[in-house]
C-alpha positions in Angstrom: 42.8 71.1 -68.0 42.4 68.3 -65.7 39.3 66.2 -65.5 38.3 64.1 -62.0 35.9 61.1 -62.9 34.4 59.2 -60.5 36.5 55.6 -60.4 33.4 53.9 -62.0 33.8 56.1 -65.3 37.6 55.7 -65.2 37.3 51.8 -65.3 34.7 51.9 -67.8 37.1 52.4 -71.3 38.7 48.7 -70.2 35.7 46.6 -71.5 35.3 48.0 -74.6 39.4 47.5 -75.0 39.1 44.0 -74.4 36.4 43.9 -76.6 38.9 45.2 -79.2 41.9 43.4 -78.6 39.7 40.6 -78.3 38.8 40.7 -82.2 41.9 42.6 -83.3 42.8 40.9 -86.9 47.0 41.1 -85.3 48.1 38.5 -83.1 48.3 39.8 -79.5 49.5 37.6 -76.4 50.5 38.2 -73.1 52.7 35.9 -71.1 53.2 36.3 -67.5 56.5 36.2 -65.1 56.9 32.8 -65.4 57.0 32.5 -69.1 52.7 31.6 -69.1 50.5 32.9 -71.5 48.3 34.6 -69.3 45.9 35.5 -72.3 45.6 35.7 -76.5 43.4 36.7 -79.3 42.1 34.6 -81.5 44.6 36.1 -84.0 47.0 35.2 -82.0 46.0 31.2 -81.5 45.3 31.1 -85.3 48.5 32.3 -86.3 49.9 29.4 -83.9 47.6 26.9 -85.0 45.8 26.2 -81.7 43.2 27.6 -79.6 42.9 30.2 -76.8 41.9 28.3 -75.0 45.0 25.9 -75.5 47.5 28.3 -75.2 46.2 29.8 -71.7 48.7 28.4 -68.9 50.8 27.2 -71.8 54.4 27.7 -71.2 56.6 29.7 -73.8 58.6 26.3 -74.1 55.8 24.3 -74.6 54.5 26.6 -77.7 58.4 27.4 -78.8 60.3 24.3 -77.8 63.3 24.6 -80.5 63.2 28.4 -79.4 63.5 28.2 -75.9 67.0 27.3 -74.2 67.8 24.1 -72.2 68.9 26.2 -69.9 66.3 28.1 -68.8 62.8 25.6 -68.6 
């Protein structure tokens, strides 16, 4: 059975999904093409001992620096 929603009920389910990942007690990140973190819970920032706000436009290298390879800032 297929269902057609208008778009404005389809986009609807994000906001309260963000609302969850938001306060989600696992650490979730996402990091962008260039190896940004484009966003992170607060799980996430407390499990690396910094804030979201900190780790937004951080750089996997700057958060991992023995982790990440000199080949490859």
């Amino acid at each position: 059975m297929e269902v057609n929603l208008p778009s404005s009920e389809v986009s609807a389910p994000e906001i309260p999904l963000a609302n969850l990942v938001a306060v989600m007690p696992m650490p979730i990140a996402f990091v962008g093409r260039d190896y940004r973190f484009t966003y992170a819970n607060e799980a996430a920032a407390r499990q690396l001992s910094t804030t979201k706000e900190a780790l937004k436009g951080s750089t996997l290298k700057q958060v991992f620096p023995d982790a990440w390879p000199d080949c490859c800032s």
